[in-house]
C-alpha positions as MATLAB code, in Angstrom:
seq = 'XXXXXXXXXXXXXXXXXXXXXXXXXXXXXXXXXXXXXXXXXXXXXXXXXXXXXXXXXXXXXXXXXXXXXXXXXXXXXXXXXXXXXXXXXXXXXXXXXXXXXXXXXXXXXXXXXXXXXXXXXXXXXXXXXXXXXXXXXXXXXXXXXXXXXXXXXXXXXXXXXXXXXXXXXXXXXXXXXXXXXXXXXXXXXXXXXXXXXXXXXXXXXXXXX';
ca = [
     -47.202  -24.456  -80.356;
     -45.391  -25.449  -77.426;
     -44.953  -29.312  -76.381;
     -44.879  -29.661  -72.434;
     -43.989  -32.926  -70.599;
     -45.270  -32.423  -67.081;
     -44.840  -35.636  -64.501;
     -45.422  -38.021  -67.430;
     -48.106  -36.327  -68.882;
     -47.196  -34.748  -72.275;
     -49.951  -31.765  -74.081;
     -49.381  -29.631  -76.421;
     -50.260  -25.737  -75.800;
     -50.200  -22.608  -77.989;
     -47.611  -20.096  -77.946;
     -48.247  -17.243  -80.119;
     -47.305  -15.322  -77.016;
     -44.190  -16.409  -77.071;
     -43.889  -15.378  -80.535;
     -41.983  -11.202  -80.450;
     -39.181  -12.833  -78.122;
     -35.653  -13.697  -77.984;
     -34.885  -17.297  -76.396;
     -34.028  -16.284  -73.226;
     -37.036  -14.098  -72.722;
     -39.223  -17.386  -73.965;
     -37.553  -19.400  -71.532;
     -38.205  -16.966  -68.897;
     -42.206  -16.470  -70.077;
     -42.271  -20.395  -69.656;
     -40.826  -21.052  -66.734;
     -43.297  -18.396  -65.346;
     -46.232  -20.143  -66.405;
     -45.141  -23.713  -65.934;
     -43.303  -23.521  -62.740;
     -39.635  -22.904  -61.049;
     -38.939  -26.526  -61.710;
     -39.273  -26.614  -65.263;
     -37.098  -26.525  -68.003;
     -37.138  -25.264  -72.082;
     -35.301  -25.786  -74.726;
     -36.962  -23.380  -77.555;
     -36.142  -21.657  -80.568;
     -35.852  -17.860  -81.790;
     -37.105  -16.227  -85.013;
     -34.346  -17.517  -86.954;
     -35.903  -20.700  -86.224;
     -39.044  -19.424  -86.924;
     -38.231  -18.467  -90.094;
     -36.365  -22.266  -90.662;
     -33.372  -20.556  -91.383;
     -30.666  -23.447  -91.911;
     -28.406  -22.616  -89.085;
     -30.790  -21.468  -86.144;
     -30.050  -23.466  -82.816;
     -32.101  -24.936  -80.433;
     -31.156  -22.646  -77.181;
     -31.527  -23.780  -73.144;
     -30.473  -22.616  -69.543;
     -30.225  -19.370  -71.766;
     -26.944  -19.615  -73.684;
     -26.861  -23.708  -74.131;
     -27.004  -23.773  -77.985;
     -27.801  -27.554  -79.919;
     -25.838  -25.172  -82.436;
     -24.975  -27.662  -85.361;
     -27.308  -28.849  -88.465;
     -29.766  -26.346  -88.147;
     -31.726  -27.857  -85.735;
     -34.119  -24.969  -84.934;
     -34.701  -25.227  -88.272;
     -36.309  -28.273  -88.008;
     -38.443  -27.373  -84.593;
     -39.269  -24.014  -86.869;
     -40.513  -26.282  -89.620;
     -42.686  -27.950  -87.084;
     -44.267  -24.471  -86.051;
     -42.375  -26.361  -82.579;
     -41.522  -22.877  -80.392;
     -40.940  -25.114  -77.646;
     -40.482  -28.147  -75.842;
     -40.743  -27.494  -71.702;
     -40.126  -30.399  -68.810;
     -40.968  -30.285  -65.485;
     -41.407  -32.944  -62.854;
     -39.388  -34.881  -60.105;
     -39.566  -38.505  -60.796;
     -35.889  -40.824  -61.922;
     -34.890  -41.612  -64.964;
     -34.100  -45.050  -65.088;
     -30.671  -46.537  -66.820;
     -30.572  -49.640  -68.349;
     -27.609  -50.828  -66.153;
     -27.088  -48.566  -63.181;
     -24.794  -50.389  -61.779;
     -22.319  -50.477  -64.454;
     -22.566  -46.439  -64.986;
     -21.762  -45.827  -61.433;
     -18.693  -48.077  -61.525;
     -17.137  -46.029  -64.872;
     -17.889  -42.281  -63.076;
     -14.965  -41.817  -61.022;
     -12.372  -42.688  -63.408;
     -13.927  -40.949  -66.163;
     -14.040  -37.855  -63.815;
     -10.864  -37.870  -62.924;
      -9.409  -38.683  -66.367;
     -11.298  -35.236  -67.318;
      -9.889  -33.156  -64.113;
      -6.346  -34.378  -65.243;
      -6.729  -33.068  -68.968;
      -7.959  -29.830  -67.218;
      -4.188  -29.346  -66.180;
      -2.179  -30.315  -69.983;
      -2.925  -28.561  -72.858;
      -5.275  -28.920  -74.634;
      -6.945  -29.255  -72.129;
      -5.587  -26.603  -69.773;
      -6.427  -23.871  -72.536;
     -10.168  -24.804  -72.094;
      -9.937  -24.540  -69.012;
      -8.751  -21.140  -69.155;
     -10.810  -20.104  -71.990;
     -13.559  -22.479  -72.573;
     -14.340  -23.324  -75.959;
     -13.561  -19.837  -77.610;
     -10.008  -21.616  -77.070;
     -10.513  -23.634  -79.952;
     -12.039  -20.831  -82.136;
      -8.639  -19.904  -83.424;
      -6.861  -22.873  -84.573;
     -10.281  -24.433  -85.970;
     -10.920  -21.396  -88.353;
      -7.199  -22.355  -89.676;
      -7.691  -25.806  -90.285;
     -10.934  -25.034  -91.815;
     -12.883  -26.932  -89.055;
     -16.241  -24.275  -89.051;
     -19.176  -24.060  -90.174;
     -17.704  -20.800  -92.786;
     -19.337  -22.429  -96.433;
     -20.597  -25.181  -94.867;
     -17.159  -26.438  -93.458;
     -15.282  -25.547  -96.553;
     -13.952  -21.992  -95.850;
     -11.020  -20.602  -94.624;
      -9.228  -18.205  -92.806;
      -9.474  -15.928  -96.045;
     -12.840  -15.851  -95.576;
     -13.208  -14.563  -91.920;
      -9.937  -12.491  -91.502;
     -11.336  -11.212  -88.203;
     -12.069  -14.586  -86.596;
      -9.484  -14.092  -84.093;
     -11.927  -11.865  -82.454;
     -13.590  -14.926  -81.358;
     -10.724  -16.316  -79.833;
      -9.897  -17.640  -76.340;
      -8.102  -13.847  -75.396;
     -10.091  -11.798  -77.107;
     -13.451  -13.291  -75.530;
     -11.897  -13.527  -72.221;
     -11.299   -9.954  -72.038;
     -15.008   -9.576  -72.273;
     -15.452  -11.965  -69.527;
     -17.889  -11.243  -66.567;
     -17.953  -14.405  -64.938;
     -16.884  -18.205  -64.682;
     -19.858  -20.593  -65.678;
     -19.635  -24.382  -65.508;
     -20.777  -27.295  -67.789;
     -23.840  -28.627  -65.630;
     -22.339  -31.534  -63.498;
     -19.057  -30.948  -64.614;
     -16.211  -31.472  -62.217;
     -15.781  -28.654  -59.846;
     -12.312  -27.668  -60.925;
     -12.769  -27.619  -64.521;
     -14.679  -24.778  -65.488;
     -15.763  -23.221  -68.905;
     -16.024  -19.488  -69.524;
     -19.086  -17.870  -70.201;
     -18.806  -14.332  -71.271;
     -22.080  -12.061  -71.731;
     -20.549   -8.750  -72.419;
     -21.708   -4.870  -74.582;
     -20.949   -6.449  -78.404;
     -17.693   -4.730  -79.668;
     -19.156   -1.548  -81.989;
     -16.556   -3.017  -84.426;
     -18.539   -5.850  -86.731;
     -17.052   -9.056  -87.091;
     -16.603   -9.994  -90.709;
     -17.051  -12.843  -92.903;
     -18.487  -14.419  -95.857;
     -20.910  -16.684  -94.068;
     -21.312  -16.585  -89.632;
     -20.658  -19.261  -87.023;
     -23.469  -21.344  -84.731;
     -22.176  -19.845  -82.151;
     -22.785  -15.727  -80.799;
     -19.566  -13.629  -80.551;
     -21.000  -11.861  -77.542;
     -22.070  -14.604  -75.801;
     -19.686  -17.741  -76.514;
     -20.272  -21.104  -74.483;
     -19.440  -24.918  -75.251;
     -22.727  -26.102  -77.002;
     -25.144  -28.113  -75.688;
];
């Protein structure tokens, strides 16, 4: 089944068709039947199948990528859950989250220029692929691995990924001269190895949502 919000009215519709494809492809099939203006966020077989790190995917590469949280939409028999409509969405103190924007925008555009922060920049977040493998920051045995156990985890690193790169893609809203890298490239015929994968695709590496 597929939940669908639409201009404050919420139903729930089946979607066995959506059931053969990949995310994107859902989100596509969706967006075709509910309109230009709406939006998914869905889940793939893995989810299906409540495997325990399957990701909740949107805008196509967007992954909600940590505690298995298309596992729990999978568990649901929850394919989907689609938005669409025009109307605000109120804040509890508008005022107040206007006044903090422009700082906090321009503290961010300043760490875009010093490392670390200058290394996303460059790379996005395969940047920090690297160094979090070797402090044993990743999701290899449940956040108890190490390096030993992925030896080729460099191939998920900020150069390595960039070489595949095809285009710049930005955070949505993000400031202008900040950008992430997005790379969609052919997967390297070379496997990467390791005892247990990452929540996040070596051929298509973005920060998560």
């Amino acid at each position: 089944m597929s939940l669908v919000i639409a201009d404050g009215l919420v139903s729930i519709e089946d979607a066995s068709h959506l059931w053969v494809w990949a995310p994107a492809s859902r989100e596509d099939r969706l967006q075709e039947r509910h309109g230009r203006g709406s939006s998914a966020a869905v889940i793939g077989p893995a989810g299906e199948r409540a495997i325990l790190l399957a990701c909740i995917i949107t805008d196509k590469g967007r992954a909600a990528g940590r505690s298995g949280l298309g596992a729990v939409m999978g568990a649901k028999r929850l394919k989907a859950v689609v938005a669409r409509g025009d109307g605000e969405i109120p804040l509890a103190d508008d005022a107040a989250s206007r006044s903090t924007r422009p700082p906090s925008s321009e503290a961010t555009l300043r760490a875009g220029t010093t490392p670390p922060g200058a290394e996303m920049h460059d790379y996005g977040t395969p940047a920090a692929i690297v160094p979090m493998v070797e402090d044993g920051d990743t999701p290899i045995k449940n956040w108890s691995g190490t390096s030993a156990d992925f030896p080729s985890y460099a191939k998920l690193g900020g150069e390595a990924v960039r070489a595949l790169q095809r285009k710049r893609y930005a955070c949505w809203s993000w400031p202008d001269r900040l950008r992430w890298t997005r790379t969609c490239a052919p997967r390297d015929p070379t496997p990467v190895t390791g005892t247990s994968p990452s929540t996040k695709p070596s051929a298509c590496s973005a920060p998560s949502a």
